[in-house]
C-alpha positions as MATLAB code, in Angstrom:
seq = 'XXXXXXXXXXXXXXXXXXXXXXXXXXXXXXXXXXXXXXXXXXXXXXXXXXXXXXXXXXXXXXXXXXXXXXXXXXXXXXXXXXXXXXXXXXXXXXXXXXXXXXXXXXXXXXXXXXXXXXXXXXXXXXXXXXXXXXXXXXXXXXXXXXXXXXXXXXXXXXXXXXXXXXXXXXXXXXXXXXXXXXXXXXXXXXXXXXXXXXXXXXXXXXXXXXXXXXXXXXXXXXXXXXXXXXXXXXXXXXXXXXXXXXXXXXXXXXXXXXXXXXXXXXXXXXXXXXXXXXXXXXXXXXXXXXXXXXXXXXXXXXXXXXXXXXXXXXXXXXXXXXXXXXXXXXXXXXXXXXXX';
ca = [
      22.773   16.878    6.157;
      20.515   13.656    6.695;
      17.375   14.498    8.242;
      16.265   12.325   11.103;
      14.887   11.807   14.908;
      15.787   11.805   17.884;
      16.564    8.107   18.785;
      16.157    4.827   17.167;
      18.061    1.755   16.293;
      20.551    0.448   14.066;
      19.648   -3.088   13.080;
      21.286   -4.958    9.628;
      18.732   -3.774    7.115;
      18.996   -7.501    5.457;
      17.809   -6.016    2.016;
      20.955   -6.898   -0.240;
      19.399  -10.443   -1.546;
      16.318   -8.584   -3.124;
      17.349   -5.208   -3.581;
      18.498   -5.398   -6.861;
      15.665   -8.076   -7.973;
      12.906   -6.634  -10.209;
       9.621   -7.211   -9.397;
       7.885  -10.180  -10.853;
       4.302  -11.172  -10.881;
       2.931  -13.657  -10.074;
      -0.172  -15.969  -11.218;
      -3.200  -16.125   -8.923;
      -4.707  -19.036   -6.815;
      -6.930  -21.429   -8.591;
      -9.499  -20.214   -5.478;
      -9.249  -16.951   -4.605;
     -10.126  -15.632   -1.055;
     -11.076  -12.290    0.429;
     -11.597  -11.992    4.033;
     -13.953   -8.944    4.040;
     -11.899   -7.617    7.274;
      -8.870   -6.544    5.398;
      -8.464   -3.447    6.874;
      -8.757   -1.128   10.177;
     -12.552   -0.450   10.473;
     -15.670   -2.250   10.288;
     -15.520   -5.341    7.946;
     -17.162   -4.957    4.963;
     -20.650   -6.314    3.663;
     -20.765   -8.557    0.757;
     -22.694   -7.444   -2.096;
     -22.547  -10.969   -4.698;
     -23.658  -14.252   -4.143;
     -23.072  -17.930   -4.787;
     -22.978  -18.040   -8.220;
     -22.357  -14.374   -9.304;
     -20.174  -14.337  -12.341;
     -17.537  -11.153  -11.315;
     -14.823   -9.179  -13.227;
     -11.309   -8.520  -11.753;
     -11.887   -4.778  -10.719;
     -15.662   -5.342   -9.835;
     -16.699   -4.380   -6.255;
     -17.754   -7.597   -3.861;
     -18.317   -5.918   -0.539;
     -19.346   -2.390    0.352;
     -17.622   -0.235    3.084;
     -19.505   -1.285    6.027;
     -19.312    2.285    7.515;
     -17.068    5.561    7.281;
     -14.375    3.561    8.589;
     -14.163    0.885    6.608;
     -13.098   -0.038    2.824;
     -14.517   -1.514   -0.036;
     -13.631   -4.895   -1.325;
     -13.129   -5.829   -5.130;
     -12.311   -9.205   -6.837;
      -8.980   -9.401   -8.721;
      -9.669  -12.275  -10.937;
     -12.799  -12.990  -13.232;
     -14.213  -15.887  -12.238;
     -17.164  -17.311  -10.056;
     -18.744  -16.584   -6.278;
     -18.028  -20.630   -5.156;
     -18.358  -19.293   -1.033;
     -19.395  -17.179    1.592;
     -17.855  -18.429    4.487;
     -15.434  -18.309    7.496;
     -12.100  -18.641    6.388;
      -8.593  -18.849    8.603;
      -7.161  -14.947    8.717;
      -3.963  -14.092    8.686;
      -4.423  -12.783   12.235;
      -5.471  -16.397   13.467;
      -9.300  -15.739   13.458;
     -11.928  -17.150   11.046;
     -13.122  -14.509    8.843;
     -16.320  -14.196    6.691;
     -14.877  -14.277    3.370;
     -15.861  -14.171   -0.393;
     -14.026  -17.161   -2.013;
     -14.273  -16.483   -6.081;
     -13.319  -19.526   -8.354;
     -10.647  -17.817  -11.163;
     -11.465  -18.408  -14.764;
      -8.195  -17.980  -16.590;
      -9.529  -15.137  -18.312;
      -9.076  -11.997  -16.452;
     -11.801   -9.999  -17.900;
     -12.157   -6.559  -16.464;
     -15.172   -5.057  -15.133;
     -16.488   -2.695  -17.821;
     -17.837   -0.039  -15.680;
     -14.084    0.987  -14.589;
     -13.186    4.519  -15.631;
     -10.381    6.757  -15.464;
      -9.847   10.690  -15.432;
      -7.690   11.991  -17.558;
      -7.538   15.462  -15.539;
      -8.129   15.210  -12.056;
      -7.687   19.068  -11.492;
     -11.413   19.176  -13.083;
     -12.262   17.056  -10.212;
     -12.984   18.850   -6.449;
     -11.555   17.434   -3.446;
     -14.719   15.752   -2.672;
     -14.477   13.842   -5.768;
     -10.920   12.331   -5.633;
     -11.916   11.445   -2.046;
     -14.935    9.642   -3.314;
     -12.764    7.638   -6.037;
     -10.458    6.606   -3.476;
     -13.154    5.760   -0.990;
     -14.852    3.696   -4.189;
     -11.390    2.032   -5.166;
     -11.060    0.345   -1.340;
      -7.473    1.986   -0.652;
      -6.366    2.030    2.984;
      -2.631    2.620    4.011;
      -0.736   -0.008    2.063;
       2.799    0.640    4.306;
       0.756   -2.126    6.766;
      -1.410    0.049    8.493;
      -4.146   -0.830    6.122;
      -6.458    2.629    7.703;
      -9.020    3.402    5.016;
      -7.320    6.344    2.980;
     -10.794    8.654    2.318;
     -11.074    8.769    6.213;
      -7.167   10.121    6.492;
      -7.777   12.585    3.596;
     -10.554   13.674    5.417;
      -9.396   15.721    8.319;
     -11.536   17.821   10.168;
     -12.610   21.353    8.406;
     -10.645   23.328   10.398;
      -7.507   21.459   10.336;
      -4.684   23.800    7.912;
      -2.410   20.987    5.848;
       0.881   22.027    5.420;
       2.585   19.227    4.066;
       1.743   15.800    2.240;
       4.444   13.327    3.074;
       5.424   10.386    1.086;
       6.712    7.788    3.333;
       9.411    5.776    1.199;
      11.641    5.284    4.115;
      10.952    1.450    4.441;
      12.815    1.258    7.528;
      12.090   -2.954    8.219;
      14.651   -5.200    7.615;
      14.254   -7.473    4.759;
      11.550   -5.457    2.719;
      12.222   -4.208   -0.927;
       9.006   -3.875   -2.521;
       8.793   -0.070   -2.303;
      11.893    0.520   -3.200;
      11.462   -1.418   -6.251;
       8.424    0.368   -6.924;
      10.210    3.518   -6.606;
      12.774    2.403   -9.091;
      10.247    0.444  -11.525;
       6.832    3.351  -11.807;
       8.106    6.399  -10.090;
       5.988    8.191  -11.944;
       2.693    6.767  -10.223;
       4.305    7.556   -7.297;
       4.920   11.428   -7.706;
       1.622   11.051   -9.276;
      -0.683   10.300   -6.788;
       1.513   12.127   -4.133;
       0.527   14.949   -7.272;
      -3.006   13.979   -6.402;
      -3.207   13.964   -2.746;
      -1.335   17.758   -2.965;
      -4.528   18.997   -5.080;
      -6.535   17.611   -2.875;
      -5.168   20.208   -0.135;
      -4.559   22.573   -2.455;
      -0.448   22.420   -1.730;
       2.335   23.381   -4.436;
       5.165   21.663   -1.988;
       5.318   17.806   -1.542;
       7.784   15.771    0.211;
       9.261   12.381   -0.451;
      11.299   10.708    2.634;
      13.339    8.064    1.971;
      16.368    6.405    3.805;
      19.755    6.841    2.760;
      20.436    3.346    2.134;
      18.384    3.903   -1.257;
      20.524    6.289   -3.291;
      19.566    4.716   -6.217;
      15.911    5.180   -5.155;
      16.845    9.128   -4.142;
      18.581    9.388   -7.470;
      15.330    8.112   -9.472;
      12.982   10.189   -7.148;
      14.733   13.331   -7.510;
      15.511   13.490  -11.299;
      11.777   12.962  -12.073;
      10.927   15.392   -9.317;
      13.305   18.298  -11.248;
      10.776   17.749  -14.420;
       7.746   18.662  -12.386;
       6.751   21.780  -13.502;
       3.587   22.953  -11.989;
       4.894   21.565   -8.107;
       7.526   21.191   -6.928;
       8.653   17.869   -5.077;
      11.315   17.506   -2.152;
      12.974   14.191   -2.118;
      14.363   14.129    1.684;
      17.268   12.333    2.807;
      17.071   10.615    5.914;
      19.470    8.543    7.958;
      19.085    4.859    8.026;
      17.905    3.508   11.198;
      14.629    1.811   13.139;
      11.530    2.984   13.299;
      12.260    6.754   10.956;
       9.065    5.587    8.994;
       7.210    5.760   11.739;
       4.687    8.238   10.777;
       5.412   10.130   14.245;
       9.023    9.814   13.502;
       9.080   10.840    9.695;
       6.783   13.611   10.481;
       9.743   15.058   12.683;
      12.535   14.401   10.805;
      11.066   16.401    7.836;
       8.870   19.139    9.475;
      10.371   19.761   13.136;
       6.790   19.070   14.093;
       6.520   16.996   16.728;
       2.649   14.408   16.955;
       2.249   14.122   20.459;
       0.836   11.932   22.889;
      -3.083   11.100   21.439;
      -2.782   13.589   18.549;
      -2.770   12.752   14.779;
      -1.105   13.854   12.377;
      -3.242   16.281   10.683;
      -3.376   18.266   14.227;
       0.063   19.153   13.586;
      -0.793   19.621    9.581;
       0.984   16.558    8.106;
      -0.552   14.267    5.411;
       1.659   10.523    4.778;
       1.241    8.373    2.429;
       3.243    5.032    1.746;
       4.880    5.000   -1.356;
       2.059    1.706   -2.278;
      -0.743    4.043   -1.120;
       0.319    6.708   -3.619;
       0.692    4.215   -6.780;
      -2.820    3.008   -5.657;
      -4.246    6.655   -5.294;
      -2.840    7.247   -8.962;
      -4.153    4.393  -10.471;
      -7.685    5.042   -9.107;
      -7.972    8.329   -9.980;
      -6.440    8.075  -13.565;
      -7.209    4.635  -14.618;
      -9.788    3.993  -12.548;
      -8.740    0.683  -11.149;
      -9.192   -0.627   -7.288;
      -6.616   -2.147   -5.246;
      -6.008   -5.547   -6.767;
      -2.427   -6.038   -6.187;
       0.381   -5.140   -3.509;
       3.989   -5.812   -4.414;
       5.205   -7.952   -1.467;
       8.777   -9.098   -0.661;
       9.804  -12.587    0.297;
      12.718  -13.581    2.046;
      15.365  -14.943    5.084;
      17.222  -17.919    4.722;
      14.216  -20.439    4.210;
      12.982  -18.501    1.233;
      14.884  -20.673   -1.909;
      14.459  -17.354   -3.977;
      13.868  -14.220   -2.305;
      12.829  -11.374   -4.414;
      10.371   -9.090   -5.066;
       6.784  -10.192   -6.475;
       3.199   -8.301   -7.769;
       0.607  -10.160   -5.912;
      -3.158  -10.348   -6.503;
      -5.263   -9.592   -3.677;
      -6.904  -12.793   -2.147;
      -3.588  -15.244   -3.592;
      -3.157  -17.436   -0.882;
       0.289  -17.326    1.053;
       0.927  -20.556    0.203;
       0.890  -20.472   -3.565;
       3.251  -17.194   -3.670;
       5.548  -19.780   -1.556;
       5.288  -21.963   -3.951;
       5.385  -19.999   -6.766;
       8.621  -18.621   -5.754;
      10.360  -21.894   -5.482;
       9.330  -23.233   -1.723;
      11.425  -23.487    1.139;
      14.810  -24.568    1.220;
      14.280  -25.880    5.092;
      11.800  -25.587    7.469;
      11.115  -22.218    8.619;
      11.174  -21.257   12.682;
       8.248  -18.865   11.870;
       6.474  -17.185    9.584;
       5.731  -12.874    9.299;
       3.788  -11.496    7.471;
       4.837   -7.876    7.241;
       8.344   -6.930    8.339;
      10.069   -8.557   11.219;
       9.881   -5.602   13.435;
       6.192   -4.813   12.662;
       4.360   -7.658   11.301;
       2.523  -10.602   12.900;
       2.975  -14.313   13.121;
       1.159  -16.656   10.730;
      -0.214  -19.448   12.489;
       0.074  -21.854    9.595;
];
């Protein structure tokens, strides 16, 4: 039986023209900019200069508080700016632009754990704290803070939120189908974090292929074990409030959060981030981020850098077969306007 809500709509999920596209990466911009108010929070505070030679992986602004995240370059290259630059959200932004070299030389500090059950709680909460993750579903709320609950909070379950419920959007389950293994991995990660044996994977029935992928590396986990739950296809069931039901009977009410009801979620981006952090020791420098509707001349799935510039993945992917009405960023449900 397909686990669900109460509620919702039915909209035409519109994911057929990329579905079946692999994901393909693309190159970055020539200038590469980083607003340093990428996430929920206080912006972060540059830490180069004009003029600083930086690595791809190397940190450029510091978390500007507990709520905040930490910003890293991408690219190698060079500091060329510290200025306002046009946000995505229509504001100028104080941002770090960084002139790419070609050369994408990585920071030589970055390190990896090879066993992060050596490492406390505290630890993997510092790494991803260090590595600037924050909810990569859109939400973009600093990930230390939500693995942080208060002391007294009891987690019962960690959630992985692989329903992508908004029309159009692909990229996670491409992930799924592409690195599943980073997923269950940091999902693996966030578990030993609460000290849980059980973690759940949600994800909407119009991915069997995804469920199919999900649950046969799931069956070779041998020290947890992994629930890959079915859930019926319809608008918003990965709403955290609304996934949280649909797999735990729990119900988030009105002002509460999630952990008051003992629920942990993760996107499925979030996770592959949290892995790669912890046992590579890389930052967020990339998102995977779908492109398409009937202006895109070839929709598909692509591996951006952080700080590309929207126009260049345009471009990159072909251009625009007419004019577009509008532009989202994010789904069409959820995500906002871009004013040029």
């Amino acid at each position: 039986m397909l686990k669900t809500f109460r509620g919702g709509v039915h909209p035409n999920d519109m994911k057929e023209p990329t579905a079946g596209k692999a994901i393909v990466e693309l190159d970055p911009s020539q200038e590469m900019v980083y607003p340093v108010a990428q996430h929920i929070g206080a912006p972060a505070s540059p830490i180069v200069e004009v003029g600083d030679i930086v690595y791809a992986g190397q940190k450029i602004a510091e978390a500007g508080g507990f709520v905040s995240a930490c910003i890293h370059s991408s690219v190698s290259g060079t500091v060329k700016a510290i200025e306002k630059r046009l946000h995505p959200n229509g504001l100028m932004v104080n941002s770090i632009v960084i002139e790419d070299d070609g050369q994408d030389t990585i920071y030589p500090n970055l390190k990896g754990c090879d066993d992060y059950t050596q490492l406390s709680p505290k630890e993997i909460i510092e790494i991803i704290k260090e590595a600037g993750i924050v909810g990569l579903g859109g939400a973009t709320f600093p990930t230390h803070v939500k693995l942080s609950p208060p002391p007294e909070a009891k987690i019962d379950y960690v959630i992985v939120n692989a329903a992508e419920c908004e029309p159009y959007l692909t990229s996670d389950y491409r992930t799924m189908l592409e690195i599943p293994e980073q997923i269950i991995g940091g999902l693996k990660i966030v578990m030993h974090i609460f000290g849980l044996k059980d973690g759940y994977i949600g994800i909407e029935d119009n991915k069997e292929l995804a469920i199919e992928t999900m649950n046969a590396l799931a069956a070779k986990s041998k020290d947890v074990d992994i629930h890959v739950e079915k859930l019926k296809t319809k608008y918003p069931q990965g709403g955290e409030k609304q996934l949280i039901n649909a797999i735990t009977g729990r119900k988030v009410g009105p002002g509460q959060l999630p952990y008051q009801v003992g629920a942990i979620v993760c996107n499925v981006d979030t996770c592959r981030a949290i892995y790669q952090a912890v046992k590579r020791g890389l930052p967020v420098m990339t998102r995977v981020v779908t492109t398409g509707g009937d202006c895109v001349k070839n929709p598909g799935n692509y591996k951006v850098r952080i700080g590309t510039s929207l126009k260049d993945v345009i471009e990159q992917t072909g251009g625009f077969v007419q004019e577009p009405t509008k532009l989202i960023m994010g789904g069409p449900m959820m995500g906002m306007a871009i004013p040029t």
